[in-house]
N, C-alpha and C positions, 0 to 999 in steps of 0.2 A: 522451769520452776512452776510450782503451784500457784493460783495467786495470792495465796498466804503470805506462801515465800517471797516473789516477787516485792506486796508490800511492806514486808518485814525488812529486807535489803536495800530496799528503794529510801527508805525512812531513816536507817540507819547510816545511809549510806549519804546520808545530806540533802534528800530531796525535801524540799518544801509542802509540793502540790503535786498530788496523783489527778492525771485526768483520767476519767472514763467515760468515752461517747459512745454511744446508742444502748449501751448495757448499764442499763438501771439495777440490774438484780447484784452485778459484779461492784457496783462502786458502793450499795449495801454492805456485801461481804467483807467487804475493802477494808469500809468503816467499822461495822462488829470487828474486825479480828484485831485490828489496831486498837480498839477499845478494852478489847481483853488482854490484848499482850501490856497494855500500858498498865493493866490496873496489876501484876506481879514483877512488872521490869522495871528496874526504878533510872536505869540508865534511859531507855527509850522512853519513858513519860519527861526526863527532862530534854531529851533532843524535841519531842513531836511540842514540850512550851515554847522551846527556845523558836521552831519555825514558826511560831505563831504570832511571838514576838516579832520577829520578823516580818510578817505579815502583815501586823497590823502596823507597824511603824512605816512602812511601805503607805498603805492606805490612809493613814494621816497626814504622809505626807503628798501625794501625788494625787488623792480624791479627795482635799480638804472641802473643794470649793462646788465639789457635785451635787447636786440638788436631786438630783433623781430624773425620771424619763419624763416630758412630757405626755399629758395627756392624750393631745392628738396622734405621736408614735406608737403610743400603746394600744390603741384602740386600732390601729392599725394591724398590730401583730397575738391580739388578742385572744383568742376565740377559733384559732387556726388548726384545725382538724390534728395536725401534726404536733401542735404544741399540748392539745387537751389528751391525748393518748400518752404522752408522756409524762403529762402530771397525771392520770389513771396507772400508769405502772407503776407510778412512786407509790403512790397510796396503795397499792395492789403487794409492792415490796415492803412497807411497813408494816402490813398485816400479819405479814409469817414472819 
């Protein structure tokens, strides 16, 4: 399947969360084409609410009480070659 296809079926088909690791351009695509398909499908803009629902009832219930990272982990994993080339391809994928 194309990954069109793929996310088209994956979403319909009751997934909640698509991962995409190390391809930034593909979890882009992902998102544009679920955005498009949702704004003429009116059956999949209410599956892709209902996981969201899901989702977030999930995260209010199990991360009520998260405050966020501390300071000192952060600065720890901050500024790490690997991580700054990945926030430059997002921004690099946003642009086109």
């Amino acid at each position: 399947f194309s990954l069109a296809e793929a996310v088209s079926r994956s979403v319909r088909a009751g997934v909640d969360v698509l991962l995409f690791c190390h391809e930034i351009e593909a979890a882009m695509q992902a998102f544009e084409h679920l955005c498009r398909e949702t704004e003429t499908e009116e059956r999949l803009r209410e599956r892709v609410e209902s996981s969201y629902q899901r989702i977030k009832r999930l995260k209010e219930r199990y991360l009520r009480s998260f405050r966020g990272v501390g300071e000192d982990l952060l600065t720890e994993h901050i500024g790490i070659t690997s991580h700054q080339k990945i926030v430059e391809e997002i921004i690099k994928a946003r642009e086109h």
